[in-house]
DOVODREN-16348 format. One line per 3 residues: number of its first residue (from 1); for each residue x, z, y of C-alpha. Coordinates in pm, 1 decimal. Layout:
DOVODREN-16348
NUM = X:Z:Y ~ ...
This chain:
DOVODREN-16348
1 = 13225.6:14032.6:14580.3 ~ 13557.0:13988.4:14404.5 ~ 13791.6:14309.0:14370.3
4 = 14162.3:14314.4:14436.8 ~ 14395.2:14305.7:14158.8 ~ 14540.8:14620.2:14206.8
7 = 14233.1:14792.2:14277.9 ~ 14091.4:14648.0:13906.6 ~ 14427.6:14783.1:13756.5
10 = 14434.6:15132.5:13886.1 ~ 14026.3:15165.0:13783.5 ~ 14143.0:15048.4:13401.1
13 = 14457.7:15250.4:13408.2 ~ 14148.1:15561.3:13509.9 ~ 13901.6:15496.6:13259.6
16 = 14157.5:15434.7:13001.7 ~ 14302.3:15805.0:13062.5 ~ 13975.2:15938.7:13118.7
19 = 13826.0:15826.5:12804.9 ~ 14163.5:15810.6:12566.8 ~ 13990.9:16125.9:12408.3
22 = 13639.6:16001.3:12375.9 ~ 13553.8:15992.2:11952.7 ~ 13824.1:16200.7:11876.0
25 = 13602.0:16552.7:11759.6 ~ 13376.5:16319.6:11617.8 ~ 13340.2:16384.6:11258.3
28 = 13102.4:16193.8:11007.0 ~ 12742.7:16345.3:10950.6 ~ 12754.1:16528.9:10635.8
31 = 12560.6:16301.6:10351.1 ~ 12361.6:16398.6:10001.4 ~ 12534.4:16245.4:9741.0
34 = 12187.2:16252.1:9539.6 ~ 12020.4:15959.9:9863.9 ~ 12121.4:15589.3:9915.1
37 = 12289.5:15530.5:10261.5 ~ 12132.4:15251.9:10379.3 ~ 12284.0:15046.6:10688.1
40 = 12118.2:14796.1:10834.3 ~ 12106.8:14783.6:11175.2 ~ 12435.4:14715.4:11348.7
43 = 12580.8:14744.2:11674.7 ~ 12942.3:14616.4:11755.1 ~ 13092.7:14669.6:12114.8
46 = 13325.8:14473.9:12278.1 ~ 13264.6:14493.5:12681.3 ~ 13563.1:14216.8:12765.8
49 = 13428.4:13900.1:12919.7 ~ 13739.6:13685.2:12802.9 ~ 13732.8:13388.0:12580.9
52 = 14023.6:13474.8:12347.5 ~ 13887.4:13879.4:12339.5 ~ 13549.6:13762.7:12233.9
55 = 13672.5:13480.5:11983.6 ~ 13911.6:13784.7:11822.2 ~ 13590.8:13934.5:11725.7
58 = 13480.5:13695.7:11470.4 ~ 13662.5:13836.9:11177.3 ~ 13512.8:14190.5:11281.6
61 = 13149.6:13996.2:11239.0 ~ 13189.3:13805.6:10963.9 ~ 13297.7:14164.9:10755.9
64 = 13034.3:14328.7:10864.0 ~ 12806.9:14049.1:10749.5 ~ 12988.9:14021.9:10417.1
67 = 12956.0:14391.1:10369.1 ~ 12608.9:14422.3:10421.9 ~ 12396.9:14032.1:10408.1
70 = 12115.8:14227.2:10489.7 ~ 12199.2:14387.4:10832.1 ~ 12139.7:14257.0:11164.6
73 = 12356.9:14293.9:11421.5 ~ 12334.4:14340.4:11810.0 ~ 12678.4:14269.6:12016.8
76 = 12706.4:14443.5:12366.0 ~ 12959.7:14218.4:12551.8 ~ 13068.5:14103.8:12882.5
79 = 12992.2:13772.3:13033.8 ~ 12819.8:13498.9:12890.3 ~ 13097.5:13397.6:12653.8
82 = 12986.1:13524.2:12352.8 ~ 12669.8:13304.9:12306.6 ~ 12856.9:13011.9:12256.2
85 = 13111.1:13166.9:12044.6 ~ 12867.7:13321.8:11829.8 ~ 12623.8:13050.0:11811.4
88 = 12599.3:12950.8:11457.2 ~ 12591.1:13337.4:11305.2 ~ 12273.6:13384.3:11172.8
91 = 12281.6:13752.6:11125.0 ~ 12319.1:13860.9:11541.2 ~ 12001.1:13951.5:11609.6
94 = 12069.5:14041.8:11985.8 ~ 12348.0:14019.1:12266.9 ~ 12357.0:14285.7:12561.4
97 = 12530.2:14107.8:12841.6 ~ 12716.8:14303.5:13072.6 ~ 12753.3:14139.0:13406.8
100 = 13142.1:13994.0:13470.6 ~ 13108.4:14172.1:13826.0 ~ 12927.2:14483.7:13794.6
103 = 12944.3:14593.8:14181.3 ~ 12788.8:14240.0:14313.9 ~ 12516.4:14290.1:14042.8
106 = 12473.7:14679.2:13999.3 ~ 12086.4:14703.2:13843.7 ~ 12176.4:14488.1:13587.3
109 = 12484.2:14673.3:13464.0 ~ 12302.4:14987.7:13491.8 ~ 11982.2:14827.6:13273.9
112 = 12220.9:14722.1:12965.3 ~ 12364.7:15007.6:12966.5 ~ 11978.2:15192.3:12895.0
115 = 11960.7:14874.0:12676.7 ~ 12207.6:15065.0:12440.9 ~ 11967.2:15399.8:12473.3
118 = 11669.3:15177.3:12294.1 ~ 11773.4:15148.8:11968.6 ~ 11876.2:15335.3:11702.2
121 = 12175.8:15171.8:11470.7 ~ 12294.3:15299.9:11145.3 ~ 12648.0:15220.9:11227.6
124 = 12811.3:15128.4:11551.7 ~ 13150.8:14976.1:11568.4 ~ 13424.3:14968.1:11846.8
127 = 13542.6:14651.4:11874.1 ~ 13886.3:14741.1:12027.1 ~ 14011.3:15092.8:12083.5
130 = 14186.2:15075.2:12412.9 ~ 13817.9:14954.5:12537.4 ~ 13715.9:15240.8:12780.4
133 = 13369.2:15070.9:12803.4 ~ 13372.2:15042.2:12454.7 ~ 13429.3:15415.6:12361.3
136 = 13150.7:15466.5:12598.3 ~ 12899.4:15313.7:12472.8 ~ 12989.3:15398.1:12154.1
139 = 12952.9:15744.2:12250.7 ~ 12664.4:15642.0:12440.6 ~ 12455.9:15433.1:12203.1
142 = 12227.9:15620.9:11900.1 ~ 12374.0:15574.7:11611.4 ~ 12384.7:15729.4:11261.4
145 = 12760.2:15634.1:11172.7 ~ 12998.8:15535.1:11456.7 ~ 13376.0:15354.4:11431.3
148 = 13555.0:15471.3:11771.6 ~ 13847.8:15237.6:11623.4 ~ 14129.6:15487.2:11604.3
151 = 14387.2:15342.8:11381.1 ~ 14432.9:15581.8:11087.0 ~ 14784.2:15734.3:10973.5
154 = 14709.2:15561.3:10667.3 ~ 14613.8:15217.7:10760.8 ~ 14930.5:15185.6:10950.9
157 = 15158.3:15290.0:10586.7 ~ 14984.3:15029.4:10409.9 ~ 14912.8:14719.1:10634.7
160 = 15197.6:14583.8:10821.9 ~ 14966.7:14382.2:11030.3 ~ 14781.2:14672.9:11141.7
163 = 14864.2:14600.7:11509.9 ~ 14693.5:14271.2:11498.5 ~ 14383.6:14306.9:11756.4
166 = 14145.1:14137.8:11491.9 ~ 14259.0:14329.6:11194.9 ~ 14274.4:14669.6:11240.4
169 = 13898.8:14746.4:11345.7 ~ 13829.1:14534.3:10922.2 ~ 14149.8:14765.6:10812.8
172 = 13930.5:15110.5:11045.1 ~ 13555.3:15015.5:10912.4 ~ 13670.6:14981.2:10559.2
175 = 13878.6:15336.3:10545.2 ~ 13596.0:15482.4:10762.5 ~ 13332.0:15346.1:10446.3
178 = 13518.5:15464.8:10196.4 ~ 13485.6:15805.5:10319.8 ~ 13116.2:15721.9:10260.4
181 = 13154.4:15634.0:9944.8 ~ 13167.9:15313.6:9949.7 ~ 13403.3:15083.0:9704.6
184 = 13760.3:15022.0:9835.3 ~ 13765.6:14666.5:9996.4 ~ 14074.5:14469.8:9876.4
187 = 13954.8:14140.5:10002.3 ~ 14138.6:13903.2:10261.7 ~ 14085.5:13973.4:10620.9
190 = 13820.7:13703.0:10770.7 ~ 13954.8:13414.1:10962.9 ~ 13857.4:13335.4:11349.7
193 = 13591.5:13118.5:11336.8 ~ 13325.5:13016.2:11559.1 ~ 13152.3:12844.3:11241.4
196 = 13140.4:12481.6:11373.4 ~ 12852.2:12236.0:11185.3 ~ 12883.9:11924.8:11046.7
199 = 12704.2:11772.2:11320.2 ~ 12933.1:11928.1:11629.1 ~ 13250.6:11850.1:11395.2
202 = 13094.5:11458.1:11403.0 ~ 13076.6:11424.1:11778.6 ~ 13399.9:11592.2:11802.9
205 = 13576.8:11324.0:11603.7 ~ 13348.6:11046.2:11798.8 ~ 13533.5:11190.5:12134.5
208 = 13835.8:11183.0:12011.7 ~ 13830.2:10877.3:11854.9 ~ 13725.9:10723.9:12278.5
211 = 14059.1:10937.0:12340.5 ~ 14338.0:10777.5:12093.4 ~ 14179.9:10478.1:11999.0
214 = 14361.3:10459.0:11618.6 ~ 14344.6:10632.8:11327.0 ~ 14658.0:10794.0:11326.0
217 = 14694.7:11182.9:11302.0 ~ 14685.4:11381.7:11641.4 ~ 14845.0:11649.6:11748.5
220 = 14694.5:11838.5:12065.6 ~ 14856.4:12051.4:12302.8 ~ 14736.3:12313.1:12576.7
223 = 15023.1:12353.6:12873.3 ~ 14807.4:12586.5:13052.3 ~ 14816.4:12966.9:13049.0
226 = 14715.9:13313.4:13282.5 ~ 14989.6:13459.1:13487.1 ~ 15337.5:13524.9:13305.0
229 = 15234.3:13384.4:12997.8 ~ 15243.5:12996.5:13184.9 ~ 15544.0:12849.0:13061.5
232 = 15739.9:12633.4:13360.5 ~ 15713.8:12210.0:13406.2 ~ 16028.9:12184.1:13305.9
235 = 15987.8:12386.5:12981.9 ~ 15696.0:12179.8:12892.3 ~ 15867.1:11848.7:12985.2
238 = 16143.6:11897.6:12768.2 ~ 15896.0:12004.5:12474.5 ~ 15702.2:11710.5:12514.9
241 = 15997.7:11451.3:12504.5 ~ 16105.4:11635.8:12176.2 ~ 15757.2:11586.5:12048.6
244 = 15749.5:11234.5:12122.1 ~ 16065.0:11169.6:11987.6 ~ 16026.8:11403.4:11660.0
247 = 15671.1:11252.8:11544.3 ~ 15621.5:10848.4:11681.2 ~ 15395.6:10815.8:11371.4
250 = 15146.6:11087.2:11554.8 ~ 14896.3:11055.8:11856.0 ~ 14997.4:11330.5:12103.1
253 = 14701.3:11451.7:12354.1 ~ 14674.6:11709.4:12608.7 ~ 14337.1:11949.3:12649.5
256 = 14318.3:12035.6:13019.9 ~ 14175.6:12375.4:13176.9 ~ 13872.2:12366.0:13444.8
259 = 14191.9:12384.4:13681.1 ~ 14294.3:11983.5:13578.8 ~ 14643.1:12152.5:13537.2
262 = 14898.5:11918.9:13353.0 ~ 15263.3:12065.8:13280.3 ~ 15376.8:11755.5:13169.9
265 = 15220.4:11548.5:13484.0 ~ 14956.9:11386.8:13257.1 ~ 15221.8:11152.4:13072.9
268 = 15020.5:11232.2:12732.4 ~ 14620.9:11123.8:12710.0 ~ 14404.7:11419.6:12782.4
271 = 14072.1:11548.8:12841.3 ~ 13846.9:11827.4:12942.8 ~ 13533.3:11999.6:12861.9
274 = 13323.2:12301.4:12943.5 ~ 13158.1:12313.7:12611.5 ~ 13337.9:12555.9:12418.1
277 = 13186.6:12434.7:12129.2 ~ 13278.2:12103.6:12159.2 ~ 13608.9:12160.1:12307.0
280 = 13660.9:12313.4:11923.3 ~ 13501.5:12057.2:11773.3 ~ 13746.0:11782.9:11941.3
283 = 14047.0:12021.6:11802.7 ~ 13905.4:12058.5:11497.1 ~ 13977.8:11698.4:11466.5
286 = 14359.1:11699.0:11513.4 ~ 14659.5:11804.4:11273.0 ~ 14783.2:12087.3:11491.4
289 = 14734.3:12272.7:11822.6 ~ 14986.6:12417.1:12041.4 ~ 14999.3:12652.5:12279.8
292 = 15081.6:12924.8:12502.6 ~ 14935.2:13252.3:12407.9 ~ 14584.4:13231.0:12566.4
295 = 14227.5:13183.1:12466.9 ~ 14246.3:12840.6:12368.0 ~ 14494.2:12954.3:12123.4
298 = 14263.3:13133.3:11983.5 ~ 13955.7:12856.4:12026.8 ~ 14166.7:12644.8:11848.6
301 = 14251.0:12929.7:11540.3 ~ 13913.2:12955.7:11536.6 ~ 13831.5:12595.3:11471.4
304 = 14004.1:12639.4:11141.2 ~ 14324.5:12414.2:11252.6 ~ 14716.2:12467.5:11227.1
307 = 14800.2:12669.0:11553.0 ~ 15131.1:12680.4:11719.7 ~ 15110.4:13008.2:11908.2
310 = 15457.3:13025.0:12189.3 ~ 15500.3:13406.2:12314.4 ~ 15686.8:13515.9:12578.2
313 = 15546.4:13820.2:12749.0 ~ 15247.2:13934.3:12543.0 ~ 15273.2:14170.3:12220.0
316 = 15310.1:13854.4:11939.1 ~ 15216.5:14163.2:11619.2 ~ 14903.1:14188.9:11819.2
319 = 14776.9:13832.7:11922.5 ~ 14924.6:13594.5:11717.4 ~ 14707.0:13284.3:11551.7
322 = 14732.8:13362.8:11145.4 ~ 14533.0:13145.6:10883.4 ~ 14571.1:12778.9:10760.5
325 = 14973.7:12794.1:10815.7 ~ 14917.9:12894.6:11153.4 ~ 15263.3:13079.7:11358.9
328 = 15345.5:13294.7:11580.0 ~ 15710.8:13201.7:11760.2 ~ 15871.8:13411.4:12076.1
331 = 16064.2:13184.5:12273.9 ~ 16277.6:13462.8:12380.6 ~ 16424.5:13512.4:12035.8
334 = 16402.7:13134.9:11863.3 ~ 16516.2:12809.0:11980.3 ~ 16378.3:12454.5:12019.3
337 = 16517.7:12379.3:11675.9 ~ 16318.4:12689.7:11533.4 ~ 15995.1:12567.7:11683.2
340 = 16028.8:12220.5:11532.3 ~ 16110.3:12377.1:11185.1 ~ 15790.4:12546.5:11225.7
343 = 15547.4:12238.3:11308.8 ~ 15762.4:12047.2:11043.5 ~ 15629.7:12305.8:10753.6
346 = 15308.4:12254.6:10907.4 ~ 15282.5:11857.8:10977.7 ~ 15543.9:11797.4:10665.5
């Protein structure tokens, strides 16, 4: 059973207000200075079945793995997304699957959620803290330690990319340790990655070698996106005759959603693929990816690759692609001209 839009909205816009005050008397458990804390056991929650939302998680993984190498971890999620995603990390021990429709499949949402009852973690993270699942269960869960992902006065003086979604649960956990004790963290902030292998990167250059046919450089683009964020046909027609014109020396494909949507009326070579992984192992494979702001912006970020992020509606501070020259451009405020400077630094 599928419910309405605006039913779903006014639910969120509940929860969020009934929960907004969920974590905030919590205080941490006082500790002896004279024992070892010892953490271990791991549980990071992030109850959001969407690609992007699951593949802006990564980072959060990968520091708690670099952290502590010895820990396992346990993710409670939403939707099946996340196995793919997190394939290839070693140190997930376990992933608690919420159901994408929890009134068509009610016994099941209700048995992860005693799923979280268990177990008992020495820390538990919130992945995101305008999740009103995720304060929840991190309320709900047994835990030693627990991150309810409030962004500290602090944090926000000395990071200027605190806003980012990915960034400020790393910038949260590391303040939140050092109030264990713990040694201040002045490392880089992990990349998106969905840790591709040799062996998936292979095959992806096999398929895209069937698509182009040459060994020139490729440069992929994704004209697809939810709701506002979909940029019109003729927007993406007169981006692609700019491409073509700017960079002749370059293939120039098109990845297609499940939808076989084409902005550009298929002019460019394309393909498709429900295989996540190898959907990021074909982009891996190109010079550049551009997009929309959606979650193959993000697949493709996380496939280690230049990323072209365009923003029109959504908040840019908090979703844009960052690593390996990757940017971040609002069409509102830039022009054509801007957005070809941009690939320029990054093809040039």
């Amino acid at each position: 059973m599928k419910v309405p839009t605006r039913v779903n909205a006014f639910r969120r816009r509940t929860m969020k207000w009934l929960t907004k005050s969920i974590g905030n008397t919590y205080s941490i458990p006082k500790i002896n200075s004279n024992s070892k804390i010892e953490i271990k056991k791991i549980l990071i929650s992030r109850p959001n079945q969407r690609l992007g939302n699951q593949l802006l998680l990564t980072p959060l993984v990968q520091e708690v793995v670099n952290t502590f190498p010895d820990c396992t971890i346990d993710l409670f999620v939403k939707g099946g997304v996340a196995y793919p995603v997190f394939e290839n990390y070693k140190h997930i021990d376990k992933i608690i699957q919420l159901p994408k429709r929890p009134f068509s499949h009610l016994l099941n949402y209700g048995w992860c959620w005693l799923k979280l009852r268990n177990k008992r973690y020495d820390l538990i993270i919130n992945g995101d803290k305008n999740s009103s699942s995720g304060r929840l269960s991190t309320l709900w869960a047994k835990g030693t330690f627990k991150v309810f992902g409030d962004i500290n006065e602090e944090i926000k003086t000395l990071y200027k990319d605190y806003k980012h979604i990915s960034k400020y649960p790393i910038y949260n956990l590391r303040h939140f340790l050092e109030q264990l004790g713990y040694s201040k963290n002045n490392n880089g902030i992990p990349l998106l990655d969905i840790k591709l292998n040799e062996a998936e990167i292979a095959n992806g250059k096999k398929i895209l070698d069937t698509i182009v046919k040459n060994d020139k450089k490729t440069i992929c683009i994704y004209t697809n996106a939810t709701g506002k964020k979909c940029y019109s046909e003729a927007w993406w027609e007169t981006f692609y005759a700019r491409l073509k014109k700017e960079y002749p020396d370059f293939n120039i494909i098109e990845m297609l959603p499940i939808e076989n949507i084409s902005k550009i009326s298929f002019k460019a070579p394309n393909f498709y693929s429900k295989d996540i992984r190898e959907m990021g192992a074909i982009i891996k494979n190109t010079t550049v990816f551009i997009a929309a702001d959606n979650g193959v912006m993000h697949l493709a970020s996380a496939s280690l690759i230049p990323t072209v992020g365009f923003f029109s509606v959504t908040n840019q501070k908090k979703y844009e692609p960052y690593g390996h020259g990757s940017v971040a451009l609002n069409t509102n405020e830039t022009t054509i001209d801007d957005w070809f400077i941009a690939i320029n630094n990054i093809l040039k």
